[in-house]
N, C-alpha and C positions, 0 to 999 in steps of 0.2 A: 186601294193602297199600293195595289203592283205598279200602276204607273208612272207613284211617286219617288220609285226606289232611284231612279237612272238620273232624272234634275236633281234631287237630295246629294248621289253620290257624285256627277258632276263639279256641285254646288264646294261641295268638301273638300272635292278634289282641288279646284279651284281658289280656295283658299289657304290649303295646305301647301303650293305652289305657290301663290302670292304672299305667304308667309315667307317659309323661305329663300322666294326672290329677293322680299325687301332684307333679311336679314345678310345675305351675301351682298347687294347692294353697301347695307349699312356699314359692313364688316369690310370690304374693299375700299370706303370712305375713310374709315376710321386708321387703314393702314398704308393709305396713301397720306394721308396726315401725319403718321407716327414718320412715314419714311423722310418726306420734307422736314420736320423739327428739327427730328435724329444729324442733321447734317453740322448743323450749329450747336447743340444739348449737347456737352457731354454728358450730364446725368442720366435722358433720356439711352442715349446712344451705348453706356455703361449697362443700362438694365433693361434693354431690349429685348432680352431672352426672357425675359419674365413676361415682359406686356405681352410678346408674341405667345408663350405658352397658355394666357390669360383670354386672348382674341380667338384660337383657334377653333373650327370648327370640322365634327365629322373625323377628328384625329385624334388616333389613343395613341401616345408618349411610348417612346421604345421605355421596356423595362429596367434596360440596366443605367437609362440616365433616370435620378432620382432627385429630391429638394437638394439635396447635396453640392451635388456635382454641380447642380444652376446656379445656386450660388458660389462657386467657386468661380464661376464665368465672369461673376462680376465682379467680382475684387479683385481678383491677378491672375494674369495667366497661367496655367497648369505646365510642369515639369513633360513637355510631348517628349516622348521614345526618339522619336526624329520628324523630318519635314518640316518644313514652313508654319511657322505660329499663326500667319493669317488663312494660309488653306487648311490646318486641321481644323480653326476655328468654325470656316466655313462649312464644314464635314457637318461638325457640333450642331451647328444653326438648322442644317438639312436634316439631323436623326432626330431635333424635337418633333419635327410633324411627320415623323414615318409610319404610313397605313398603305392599304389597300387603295383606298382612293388615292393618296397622295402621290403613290408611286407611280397609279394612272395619269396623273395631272402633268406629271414630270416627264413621263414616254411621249405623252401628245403632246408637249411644250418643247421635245426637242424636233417634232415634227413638224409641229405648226406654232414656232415660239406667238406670234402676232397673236394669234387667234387666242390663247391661252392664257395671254398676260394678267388679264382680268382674274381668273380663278387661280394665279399662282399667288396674289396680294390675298384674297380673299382664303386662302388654305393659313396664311400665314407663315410661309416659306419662304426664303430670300430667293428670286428666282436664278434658275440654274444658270442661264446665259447672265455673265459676270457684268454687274453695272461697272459704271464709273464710282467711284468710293467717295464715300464722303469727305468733308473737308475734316471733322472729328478724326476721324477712321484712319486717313489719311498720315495727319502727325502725331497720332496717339497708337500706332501698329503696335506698341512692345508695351501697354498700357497703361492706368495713370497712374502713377507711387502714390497717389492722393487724391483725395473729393475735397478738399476744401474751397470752398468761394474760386470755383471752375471760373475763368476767360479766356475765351476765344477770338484768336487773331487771325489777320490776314495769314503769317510766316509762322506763327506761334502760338502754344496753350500755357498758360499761366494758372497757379494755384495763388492767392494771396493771403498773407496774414496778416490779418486785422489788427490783431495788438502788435505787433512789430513794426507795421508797415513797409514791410518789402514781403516780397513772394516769399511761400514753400519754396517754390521750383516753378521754374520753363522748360519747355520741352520744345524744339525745334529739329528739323528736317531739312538735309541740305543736300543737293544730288552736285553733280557735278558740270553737267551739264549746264546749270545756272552760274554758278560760279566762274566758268568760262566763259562766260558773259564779253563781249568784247569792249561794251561801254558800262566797265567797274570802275572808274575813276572821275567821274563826271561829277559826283552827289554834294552837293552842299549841305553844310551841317546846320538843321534849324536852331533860329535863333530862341526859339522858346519850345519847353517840353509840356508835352500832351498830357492831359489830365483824362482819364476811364470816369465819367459820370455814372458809370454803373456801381462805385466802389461810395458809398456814405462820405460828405466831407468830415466828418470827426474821426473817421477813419485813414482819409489819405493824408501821403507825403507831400509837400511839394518843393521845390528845386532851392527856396530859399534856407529852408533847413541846413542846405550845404554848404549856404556862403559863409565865409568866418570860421572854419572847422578845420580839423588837419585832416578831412577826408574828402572825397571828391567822388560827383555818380558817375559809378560805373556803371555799364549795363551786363545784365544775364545774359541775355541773346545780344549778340555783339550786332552793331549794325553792318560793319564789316560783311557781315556773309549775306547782305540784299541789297551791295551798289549795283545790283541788276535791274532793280525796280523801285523807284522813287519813291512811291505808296510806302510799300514793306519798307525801306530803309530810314524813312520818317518812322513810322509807328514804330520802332525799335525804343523810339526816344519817348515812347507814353513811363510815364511814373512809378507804375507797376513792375517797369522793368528795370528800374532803377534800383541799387542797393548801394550803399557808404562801403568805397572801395579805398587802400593804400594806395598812394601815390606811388610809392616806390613798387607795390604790386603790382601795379595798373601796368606801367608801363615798362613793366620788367617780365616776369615769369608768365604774368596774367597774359601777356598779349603774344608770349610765344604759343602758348598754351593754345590760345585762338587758331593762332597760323599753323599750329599742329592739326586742327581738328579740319582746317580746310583743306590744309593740303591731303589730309586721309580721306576726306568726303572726294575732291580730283580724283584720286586713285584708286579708290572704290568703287566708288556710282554712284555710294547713300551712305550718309550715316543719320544716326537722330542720336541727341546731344540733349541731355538733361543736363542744369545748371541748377545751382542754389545758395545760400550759407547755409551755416552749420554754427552751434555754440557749442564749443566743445567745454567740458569740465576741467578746472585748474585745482591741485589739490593746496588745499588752507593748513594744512596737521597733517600728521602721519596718515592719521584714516576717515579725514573728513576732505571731502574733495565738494565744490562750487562752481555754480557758471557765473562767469562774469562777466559784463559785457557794456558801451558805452550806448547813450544816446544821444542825438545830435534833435537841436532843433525844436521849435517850441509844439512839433508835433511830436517829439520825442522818439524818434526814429531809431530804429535797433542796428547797431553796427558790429556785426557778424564777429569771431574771432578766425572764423576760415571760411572758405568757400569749397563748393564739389563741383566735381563733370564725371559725370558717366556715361560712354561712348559705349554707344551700339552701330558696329561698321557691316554693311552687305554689301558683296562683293557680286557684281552686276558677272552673269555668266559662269560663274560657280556653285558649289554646291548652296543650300537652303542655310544651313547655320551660319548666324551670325557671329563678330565676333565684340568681346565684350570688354572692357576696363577703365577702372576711376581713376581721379585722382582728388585728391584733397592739400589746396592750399593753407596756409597762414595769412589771414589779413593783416601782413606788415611789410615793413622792408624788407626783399630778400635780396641776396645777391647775385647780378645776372647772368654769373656764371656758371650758377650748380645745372646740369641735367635734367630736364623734365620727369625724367624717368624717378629721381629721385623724391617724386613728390606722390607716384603711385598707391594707392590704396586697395586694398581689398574692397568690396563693392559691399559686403554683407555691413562690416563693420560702419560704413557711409550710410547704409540703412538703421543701423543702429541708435547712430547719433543723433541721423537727420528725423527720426519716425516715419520714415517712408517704404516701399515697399517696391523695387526696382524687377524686371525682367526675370525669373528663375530659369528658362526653358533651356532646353540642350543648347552649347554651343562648343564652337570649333576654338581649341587651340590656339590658336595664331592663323593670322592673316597667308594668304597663299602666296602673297608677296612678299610676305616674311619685313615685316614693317619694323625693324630694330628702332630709328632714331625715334628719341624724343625730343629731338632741337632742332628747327626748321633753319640750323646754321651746316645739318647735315642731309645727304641725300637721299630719298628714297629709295630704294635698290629696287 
């Protein structure tokens, strides 16, 4: 029987080893897949701290992060003391898989990153040496006000609403650096707008809606901010980004409003620029108040009574906070003399309205440049 003891224990050993090879195997598969999706998903890319706390292996959860706090990761970013929203995030991402092993994984990965990469996917850890970000990641930093019918674009993230047929909101990203593009005036304007086959046709708008109307499409993401790139400045013109805008808006307050946002992304280095409508309430009676609103077109398209933007500005070389402010239009004629400034909104109350759920994190005061104008008829200081 004794001779049998040493191939038996072998044999176990052997299999105990071949077990959890394949399961590391399986598990570095499975989150090399998560990581590729994650780049396009926002849903995926939104609840990643969940899959990853669900994958991990060999690693007990710091104590003081609980269901809580996880879920709070994934609906809106947390109120940080100070720093960067994307590096304390990362902080977050590194304290779910904190152990013993994991700590070792992480000393010998900044020793020998190469050799390591393999068991930092398989711990379930973003690894320490910083990728390149996804393209999600990228223009959803301050993250989404919304989950509704997620699309992802080349320039831009869109939420869409199905019964209305125009978006929640757009979210876009604009550095400075593109913008001083030196071939921004080249771009021809397409002759016909892009339909998203990913949206049901009993659900989409299309362009003919607009003909015959006292309204005219506008776009959320202005194409304005990508005569850098032909691609990006066509897809501005898909459908989704399309909303029933005033005439007299359009080309009055609506288009300084734009050339505001450009010239502070110039002088900045980044801003990202949420857009939307909004139906605001008109009161009927004393104490009965109604939304009221028109629709255009035999797909019955909802025509906004205001629009928003809420500017998130970072200041390339400066401190981490960002700086923050809305505004809220009237979808009418306005006159193009009033102020920008006078169309300013509290950012909460535009959450209010809109049912969205915008940026909360520390931010600065005012710009370091001290940005007073809001009419790009005055100068920057």
């Amino acid at each position: 029987m004794l001779p049998l003891t040493l191939p038996l224990s072998l044999a176990v050993l052997t299999g105990l080893l071949g077990f959890f090879a394949g399961a590391v195997i399986q598990q570095d598969s499975s989150y090399r897949n998560l990581q590729s999706t994650m780049e396009n998903d926002p849903y995926i890319y939104q609840s990643r701290q969940r899959i990853y706390q669900a994958l991990r292996l060999v690693v007990q959860p710091l104590q003081a992060v609980d269901n809580d706090s996880i879920d709070s990761f994934d609906d809106t970013p947390p109120d940080w003391p100070s720093g960067d929203y994307s590096i304390q995030r990362r902080s977050v991402d590194s304290a779910l898989a904190d152990s013993v092993f994991a700590n070792y994984i992480k000393w010998f990965q900044l020793n020998i990153n190469t050799v390591t990469m393999f068991f930092t996917f398989s711990l379930g850890n973003e690894p320490v040496a910083e990728p390149e970000p996804t393209h999600v990641a990228t223009l959803m930093k301050y993250g989404f006000p919304g989950l509704d019918d997620i699309h992802v674009y080349r320039n831009f993230v869109l939420s869409y609403d199905r019964r209305n047929r125009i978006a929640h909101w757009v979210c876009e990203h604009l550095e400075s650096e593109c913008l001083n593009s030196p071939d921004s005036d080249n771009m021809e304007i397409p002759t016909d707008y892009l339909i998203d086959s990913q949206i049901p046709i009993i659900f989409r708008a299309a362009y003919r809606d607009y003909k015959n109307t006292d309204w005219v499409a506008g776009h959320l993401a202005s194409p304005e901010n990508y005569c850098y790139d032909e691609q990006k400045y066509i897809e501005t013109f898909i459908m989704p980004n399309i909303a029933p805008v005033s005439q007299g808006l359009k080309s009055r307050v609506w288009s300084r409003l734009e050339d505001y946002v450009r010239e502070l992304a110039v002088k900045c280095g980044s801003v990202y620029v949420y857009t939307g409508p909004l139906f605001m309430p008109q009161r009927i009676t004393f104490r009965n108040w109604a939304i009221r609103h028109q629709v255009i077109g035999m797909n019955t398209v909802a025509v906004p009574t205001h629009f928003f933007k809420v500017i998130i500005a970072e200041c390339k070389g400066q401190e981490y906070l960002p700086y923050m402010e809305g505004y809220v239009v009237p979808n009418t004629e306005i006159e193009g003399n009033l102020e920008l400034s006078a169309f300013m909104s509290n950012i909460r109350d535009i959450e209010h309205f809109a049912g969205l759920k915008f940026y909360d994190g520390q931010l600065r005061q005012q710009l370091h440049h001290n940005v007073q104008r809001h009419d790009k008829r005055d100068e920057i200081s």
